[in-house]
N, C-alpha and C positions, 0 to 999 in steps of 0.2 A: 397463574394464567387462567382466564377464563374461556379455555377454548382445547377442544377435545384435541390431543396432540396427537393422533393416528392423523387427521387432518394435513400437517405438515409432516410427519415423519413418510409419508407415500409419494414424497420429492427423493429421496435414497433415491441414486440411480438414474432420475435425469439425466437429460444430453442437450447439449446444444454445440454448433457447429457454424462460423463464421470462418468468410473466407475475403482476402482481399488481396489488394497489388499492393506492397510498401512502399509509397508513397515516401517523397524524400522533405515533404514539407512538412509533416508531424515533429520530425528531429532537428529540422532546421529553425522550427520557428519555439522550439523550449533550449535548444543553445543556445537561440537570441536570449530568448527568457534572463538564461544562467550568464550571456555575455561572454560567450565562447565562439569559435569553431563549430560548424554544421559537420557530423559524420555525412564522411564519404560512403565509404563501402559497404557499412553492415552497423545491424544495432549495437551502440553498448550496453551493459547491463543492466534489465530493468527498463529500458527504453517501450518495450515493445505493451509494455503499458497504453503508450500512444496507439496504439493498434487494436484493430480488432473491438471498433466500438462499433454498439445498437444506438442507434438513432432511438427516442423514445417521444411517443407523441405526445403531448401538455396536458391530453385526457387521462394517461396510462400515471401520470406524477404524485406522487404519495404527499403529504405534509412537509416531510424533512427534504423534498427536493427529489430526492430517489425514486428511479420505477417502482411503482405499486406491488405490494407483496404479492406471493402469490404468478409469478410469471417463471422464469425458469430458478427462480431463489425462492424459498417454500414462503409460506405466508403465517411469518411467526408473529404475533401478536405485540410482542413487547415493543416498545415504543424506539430502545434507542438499539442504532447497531453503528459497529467500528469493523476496519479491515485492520484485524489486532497482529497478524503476524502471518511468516508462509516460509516455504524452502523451495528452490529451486536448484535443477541439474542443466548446465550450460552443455547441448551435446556437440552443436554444429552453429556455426553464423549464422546471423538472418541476412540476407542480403539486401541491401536498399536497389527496389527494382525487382525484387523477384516476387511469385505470386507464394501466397502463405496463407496456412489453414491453423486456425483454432479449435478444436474439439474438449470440449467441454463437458465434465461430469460431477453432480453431487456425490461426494463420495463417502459422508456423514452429515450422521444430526444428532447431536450429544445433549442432554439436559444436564444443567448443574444448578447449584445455589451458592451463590455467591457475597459477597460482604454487602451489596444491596441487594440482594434480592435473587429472583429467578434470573436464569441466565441459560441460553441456547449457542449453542458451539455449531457452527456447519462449515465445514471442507469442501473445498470443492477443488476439481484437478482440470488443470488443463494441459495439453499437449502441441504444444507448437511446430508445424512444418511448412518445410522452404524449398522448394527444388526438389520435392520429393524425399528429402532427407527430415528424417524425427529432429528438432533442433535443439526445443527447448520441454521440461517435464516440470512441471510445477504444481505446487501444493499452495489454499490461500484459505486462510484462518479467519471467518468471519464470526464475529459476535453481537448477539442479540442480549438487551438486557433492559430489568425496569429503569423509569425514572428516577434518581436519587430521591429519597423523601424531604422538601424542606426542612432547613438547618442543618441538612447532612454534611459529616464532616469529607474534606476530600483525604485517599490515602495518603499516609506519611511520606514524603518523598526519599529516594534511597538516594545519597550520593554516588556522583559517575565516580568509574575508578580514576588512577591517574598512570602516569607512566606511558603516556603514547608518544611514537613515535612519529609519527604522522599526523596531523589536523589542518583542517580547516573553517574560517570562522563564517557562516552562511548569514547574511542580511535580508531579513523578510520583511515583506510590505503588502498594501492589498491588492496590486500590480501583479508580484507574483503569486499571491494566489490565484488571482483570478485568473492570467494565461494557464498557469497548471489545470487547474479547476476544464476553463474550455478547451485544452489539447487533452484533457483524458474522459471529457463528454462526463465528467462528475458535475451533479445539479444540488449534492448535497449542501444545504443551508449555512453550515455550521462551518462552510469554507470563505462566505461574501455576504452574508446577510445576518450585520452585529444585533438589530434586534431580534432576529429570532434563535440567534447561539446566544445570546443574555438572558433575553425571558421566557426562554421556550426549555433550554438546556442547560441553562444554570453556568456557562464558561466566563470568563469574566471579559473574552474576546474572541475576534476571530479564531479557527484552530487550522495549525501548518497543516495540512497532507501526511499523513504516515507512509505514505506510497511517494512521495515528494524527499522524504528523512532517508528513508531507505536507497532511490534512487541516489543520492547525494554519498550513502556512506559505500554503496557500489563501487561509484565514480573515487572515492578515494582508495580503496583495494585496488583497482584497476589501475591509478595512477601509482600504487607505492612498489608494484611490481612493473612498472614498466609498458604498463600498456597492455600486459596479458591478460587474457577472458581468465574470470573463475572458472573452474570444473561444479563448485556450488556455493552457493549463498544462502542463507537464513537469517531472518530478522524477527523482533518481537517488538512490539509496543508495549511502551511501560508507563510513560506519563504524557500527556499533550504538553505542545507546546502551542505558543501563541503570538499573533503578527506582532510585529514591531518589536520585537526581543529577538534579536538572534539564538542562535545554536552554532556550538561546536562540534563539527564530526570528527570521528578519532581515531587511529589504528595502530596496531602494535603486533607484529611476529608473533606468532605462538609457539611454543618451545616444543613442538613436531618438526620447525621445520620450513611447513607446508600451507600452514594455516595462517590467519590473521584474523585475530581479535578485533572487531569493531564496536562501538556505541558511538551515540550523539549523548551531549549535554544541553542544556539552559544557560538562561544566561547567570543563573543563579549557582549553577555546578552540579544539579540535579538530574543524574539519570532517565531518558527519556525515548530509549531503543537499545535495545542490544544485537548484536548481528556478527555473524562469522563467515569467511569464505576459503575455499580449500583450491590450492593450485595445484599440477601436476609436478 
């Protein structure tokens, strides 16, 4: 990296702070999306995504689509970044209709090196409340990293496990990425715009949402128990997936009990998220 990293590491400890009404058209109009039922009452898991977005103005837009480095996310040099993974503590509902605060803080900046190259880790937590009640605690794993160098090979893919109890098989098209993309005010490239995710970033197409995978293997925990909220969820990103190939989300009891094993697959059987959630 050509760029003196006291620069960005003096983002530690930022804040930011959004506050709005929960609106019932964010969740209404990604049920359409999914061909569901609109929630009534309160967020489901991971919904709240829909929420608590900055307007960005078409001056402030970096290359890849995304607000310009450098605004309350430090200004790391490397060209490419992913939302690779995060955990979250379900404490109270969100209520559709109630007013809710976002508080927001960097709360790391990690360097590593990596199989291509440099690579920047940065956490960042937010805290969700509703009514005056702490609702939701969250942790969200973003990664900065160089460009693969031409000819570079991509990682080995790991095969998903098997043995689930639970799946379901998701149909992607560029329909829904694009409502995902506009209900979470994401401007990133590499979700609607095939030439510049081909000749800019080397994918060999469109890429689903990782916040979209996640969302999806939520919604299956939340349906294998009946409806009940997790107490917490965790996800990681392991390989993109890409439009017009489905995925399979997957879930299976875990021998606590209490828990539930989740991944998504490919359409090829390839491992492509892994995720856990813990019930009372």
């Amino acid at each position: 990296m050509n760029q003196d990293t006291s620069t960005y590491h003096e983002w530690a400890g930022r804040t930011e702070t959004v506050e709005e009404l929960v609106s019932p058209f964010p969740g209404a109009a990604f049920a359409a999306a999914l061909d569901r039922p609109a929630p009534q009452a309160s967020l489901p898991p991971l919904w709240h995504w829909l929420h608590f977005l900055n307007p960005v103005a078409k001056s402030q837009t970096g290359p890849d689509g995304h607000l310009k480095r450098g605004g309350f996310l430090p200004p790391v040099p490397l060209p490419r970044r992913m939302w690779a993974g995060g955990r979250l503590r379900f404490l109270a509902p969100v209520a559709i209709g109630d007013h809710a605060r976002r508080d927001s803080r960097i709360a790391a900046i990690e360097e590593k090196t990596g199989r291509t190259g440099a690579l920047v880790f940065v956490t960042v937590e937010h805290r969700i409340s509703a009514a005056g009640c702490l609702c939701i605690e969250e942790e969200q794993d973003i990664v900065y990293r160089e460009a693969a160098p031409p000819g570079a090979s991509a990682p080995k893919p790991v095969t998903a496990p098997e043995g689930e109890t639970w799946s379901d098989v998701v149909e992607t098209d560029p329909v829904l990425l694009f409502r995902y993309s506009a209900l979470t005010y994401n401007g990133h490239r590499i979700h609607y715009d095939h030439p510049y995710v081909t000749q800019e970033e080397g994918y060999p197409g469109l890429v689903v949402h990782g916040p979209l995978i996640a969302t999806m293997l939520a919604d299956l925990a939340l349906r294998a128990r009946g409806g009940a909220m997790p107490e917490t969820f965790s996800y990681r990103a392991v390989r993109p997936t890409f439009v017009g190939q489905p995925f399979t989300v997957c879930a299976k009891a875990a021998d606590d009990g209490k828990s539930i094993e989740l991944w998504a697959k490919d359409h090829e059987g390839y491992l492509t998220m892994q995720a856990s959630a813990t019930f009372a």
